[in-house]
C-alpha positions as CSV (number, residue, x, y, z in Angstrom):
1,X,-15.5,346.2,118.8
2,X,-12.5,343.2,118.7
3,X,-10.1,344.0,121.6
4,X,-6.7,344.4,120.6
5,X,-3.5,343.3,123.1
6,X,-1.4,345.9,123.2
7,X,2.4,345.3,121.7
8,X,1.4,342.4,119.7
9,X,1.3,343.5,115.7
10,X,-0.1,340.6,113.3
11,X,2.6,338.7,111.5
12,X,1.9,339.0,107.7
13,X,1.0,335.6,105.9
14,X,3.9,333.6,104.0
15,X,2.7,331.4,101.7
16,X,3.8,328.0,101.9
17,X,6.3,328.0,98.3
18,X,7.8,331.0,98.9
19,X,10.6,329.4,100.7
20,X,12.1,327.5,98.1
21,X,12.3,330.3,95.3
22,X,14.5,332.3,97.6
23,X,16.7,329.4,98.6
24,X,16.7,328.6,94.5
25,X,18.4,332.7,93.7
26,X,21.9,332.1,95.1
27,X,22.2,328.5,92.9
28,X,21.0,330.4,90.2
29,X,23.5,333.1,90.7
30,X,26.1,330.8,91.3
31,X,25.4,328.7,88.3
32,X,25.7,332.0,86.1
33,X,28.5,332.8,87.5
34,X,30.7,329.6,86.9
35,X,28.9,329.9,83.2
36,X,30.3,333.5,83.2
37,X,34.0,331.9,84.0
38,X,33.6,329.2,82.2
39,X,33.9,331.0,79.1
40,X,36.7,333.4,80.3
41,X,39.3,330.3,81.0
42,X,39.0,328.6,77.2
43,X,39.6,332.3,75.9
44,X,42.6,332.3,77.9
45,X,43.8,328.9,76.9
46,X,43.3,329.6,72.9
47,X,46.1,332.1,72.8
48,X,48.8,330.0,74.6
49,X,48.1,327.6,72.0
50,X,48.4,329.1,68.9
51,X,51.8,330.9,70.7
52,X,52.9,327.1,70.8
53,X,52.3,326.4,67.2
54,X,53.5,329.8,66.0
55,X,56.7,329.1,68.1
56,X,57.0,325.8,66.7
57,X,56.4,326.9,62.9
58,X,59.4,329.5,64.0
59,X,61.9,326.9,65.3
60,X,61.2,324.7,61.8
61,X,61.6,327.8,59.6
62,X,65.3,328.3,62.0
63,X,66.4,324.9,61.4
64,X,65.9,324.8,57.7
65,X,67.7,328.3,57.5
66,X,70.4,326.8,59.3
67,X,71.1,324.0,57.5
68,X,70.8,325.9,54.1
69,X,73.1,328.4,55.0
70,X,75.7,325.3,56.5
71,X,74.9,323.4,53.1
72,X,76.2,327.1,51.3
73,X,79.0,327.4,53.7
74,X,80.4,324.0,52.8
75,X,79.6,324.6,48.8
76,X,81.9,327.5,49.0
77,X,84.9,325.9,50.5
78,X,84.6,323.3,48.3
79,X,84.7,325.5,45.4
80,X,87.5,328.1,47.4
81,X,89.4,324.4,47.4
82,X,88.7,323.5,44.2
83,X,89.8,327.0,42.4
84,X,92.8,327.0,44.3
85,X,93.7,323.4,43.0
86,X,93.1,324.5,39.3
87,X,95.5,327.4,40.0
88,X,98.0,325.8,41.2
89,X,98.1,322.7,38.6
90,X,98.0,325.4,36.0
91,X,100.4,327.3,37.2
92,X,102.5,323.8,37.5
93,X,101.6,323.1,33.7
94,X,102.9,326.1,33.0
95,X,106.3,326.5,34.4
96,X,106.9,322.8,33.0
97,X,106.1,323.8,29.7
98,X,108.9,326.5,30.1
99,X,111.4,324.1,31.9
100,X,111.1,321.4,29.2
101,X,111.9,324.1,26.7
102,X,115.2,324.8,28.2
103,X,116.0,321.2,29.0
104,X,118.0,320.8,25.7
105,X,120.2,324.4,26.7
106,X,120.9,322.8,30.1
107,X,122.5,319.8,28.6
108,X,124.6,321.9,26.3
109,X,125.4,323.5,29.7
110,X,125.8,320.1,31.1
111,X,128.3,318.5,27.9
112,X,130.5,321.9,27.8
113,X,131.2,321.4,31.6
114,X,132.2,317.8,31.2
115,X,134.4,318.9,28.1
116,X,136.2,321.9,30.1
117,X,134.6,324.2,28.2
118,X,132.5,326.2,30.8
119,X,134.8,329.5,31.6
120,X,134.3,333.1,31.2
121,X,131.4,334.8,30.7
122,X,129.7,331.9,29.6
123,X,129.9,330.1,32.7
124,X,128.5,332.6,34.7
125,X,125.4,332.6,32.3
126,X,125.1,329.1,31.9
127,X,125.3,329.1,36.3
128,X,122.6,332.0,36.7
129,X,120.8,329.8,34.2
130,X,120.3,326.7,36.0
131,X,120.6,329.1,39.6
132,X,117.0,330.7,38.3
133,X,115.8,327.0,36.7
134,X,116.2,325.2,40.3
135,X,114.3,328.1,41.7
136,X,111.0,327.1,39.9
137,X,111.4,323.8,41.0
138,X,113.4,322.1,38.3
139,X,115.5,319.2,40.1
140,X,118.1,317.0,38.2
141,X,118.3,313.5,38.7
142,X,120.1,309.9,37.6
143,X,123.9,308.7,38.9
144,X,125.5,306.2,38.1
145,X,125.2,302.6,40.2
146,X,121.8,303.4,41.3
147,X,119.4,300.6,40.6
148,X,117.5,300.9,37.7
149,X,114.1,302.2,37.9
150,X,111.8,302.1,34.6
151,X,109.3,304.5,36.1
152,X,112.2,307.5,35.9
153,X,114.8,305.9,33.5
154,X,114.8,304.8,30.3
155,X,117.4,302.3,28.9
156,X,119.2,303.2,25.8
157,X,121.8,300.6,26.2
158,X,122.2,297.4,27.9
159,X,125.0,295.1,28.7
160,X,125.6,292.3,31.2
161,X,128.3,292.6,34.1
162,X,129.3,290.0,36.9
163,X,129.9,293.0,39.4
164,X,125.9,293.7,39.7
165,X,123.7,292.1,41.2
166,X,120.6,293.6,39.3
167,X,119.7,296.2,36.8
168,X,122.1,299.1,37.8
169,X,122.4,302.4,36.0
170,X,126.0,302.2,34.8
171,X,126.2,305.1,32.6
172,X,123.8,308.4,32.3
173,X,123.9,309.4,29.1
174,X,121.2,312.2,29.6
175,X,120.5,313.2,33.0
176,X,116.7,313.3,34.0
177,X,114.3,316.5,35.6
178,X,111.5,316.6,38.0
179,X,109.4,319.3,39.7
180,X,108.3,318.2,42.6
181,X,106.9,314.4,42.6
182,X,105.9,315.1,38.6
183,X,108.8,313.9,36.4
184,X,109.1,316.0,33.4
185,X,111.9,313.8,31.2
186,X,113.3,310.5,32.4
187,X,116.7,309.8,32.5
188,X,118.2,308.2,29.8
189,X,120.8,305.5,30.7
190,X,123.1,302.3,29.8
191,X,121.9,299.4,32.1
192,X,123.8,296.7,32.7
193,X,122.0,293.1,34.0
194,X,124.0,290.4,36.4
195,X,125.7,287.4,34.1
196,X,123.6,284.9,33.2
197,X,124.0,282.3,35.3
198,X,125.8,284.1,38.5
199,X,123.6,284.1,41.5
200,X,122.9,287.0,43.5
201,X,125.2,288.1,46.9
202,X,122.8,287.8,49.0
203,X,121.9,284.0,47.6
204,X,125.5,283.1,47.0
205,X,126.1,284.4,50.7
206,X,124.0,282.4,52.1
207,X,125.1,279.2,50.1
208,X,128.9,279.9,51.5
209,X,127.8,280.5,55.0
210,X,127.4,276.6,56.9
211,X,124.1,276.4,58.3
212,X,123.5,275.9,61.8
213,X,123.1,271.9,62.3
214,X,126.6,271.5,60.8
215,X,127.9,274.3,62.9
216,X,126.3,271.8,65.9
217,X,127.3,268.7,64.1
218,X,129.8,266.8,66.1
219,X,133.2,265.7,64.1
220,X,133.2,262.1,63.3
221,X,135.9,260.1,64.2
């Protein structure tokens, strides 16, 4: 019989490559774990980019809308401004068209007042008449030594005078009218031109008046 020592137990054998396995498990596990996160972070990353694009795709579709409805918004002032153009030259055409048609009553008005003959109840007609006329707009124009104008008169005489210095309005044989800037008959007058020959004031003036050397011009002698 082998003698044993007492408190002494055998140590099991540990073979030689057992060592490195167990060192090799935590790498392992740590390995498959980062392969195990690995995954997790590109899911995560995939739906902040299509919110991006979706986002984007939203701000293009805004914009467009935007400027469509600003493109619709100018469209529709242009036509408010345009329709309320048409109504008001029509509504222009038509009160001329009713003025002119009571121009040749408002010179009868106009030669029975020159002639005395505007009393009675036919003056206060004729007066409400041309009262209700200028409140439409009708205006009256042409006097008499106003220079002559060919784009509102129109001559039906003409004479020469030495008094004038150019075309004057002597005479207003038919008065003109006007609404507004728009000139609905011209005024029908006798123009007279300066004489032949006689120089203008202002040219004749200056002729007269002794210039300045011979104001500065010593006498002789």
């Amino acid at each position: 019989m082998s003698e044993e020592t007492p408190g002494f137990e055998e140590k099991p054998e540990v073979p030689a490559d057992a060592a490195p396995d167990d060192a090799a498990e935590p790498k392992a596990a740590a390995s498959s774990t980062e392969e195990a996160a690995a995954p997790a972070g590109d899911s995560a990353a995939a739906p902040d980019v299509a919110l991006l694009a979706q986002l984007d795709q939203a701000r293009t579709a805004l914009g467009e809308r935007t400027a469509d409805l600003q493109r619709l918004q100018a469209e529709y002032q242009n036509y408010r401004r345009r329709v309320e153009r048409d109504r008001i030259a029509v509504k222009e055409i038509a009160v001329a068209s009713l003025l002119t048609e009571l121009l040749p009553t408002l010179d009868d008005i106009g030669r029975a007042r020159e002639h005395g003959e505007l009393v009675g109840g036919f003056k206060s007609v004729a007066e409400s008449l041309e009262t209700a006329a200028a409140k439409m707009g009708l205006q009256q124009f042409g006097k008499e030594g106003e220079p002559f104008d060919p784009t509102i008169h129109e001559a039906l005489m003409h004479s020469y005078a030495p008094d004038v210095t150019e075309d004057t309005c002597v005479a207003i044989l038919q008065p003109g009218y006007r609404i507004g800037e728009r000139t609905i008959r011209p005024a029908r007058v006798a123009v007279a031109e300066p004489q032949p020959g006689t120089a203008p004031k202002s040219e004749a003036a200056e002729a007269e008046a002794p210039s300045d050397k011979d104001a500065d011009a010593p006498d002789e002698g």
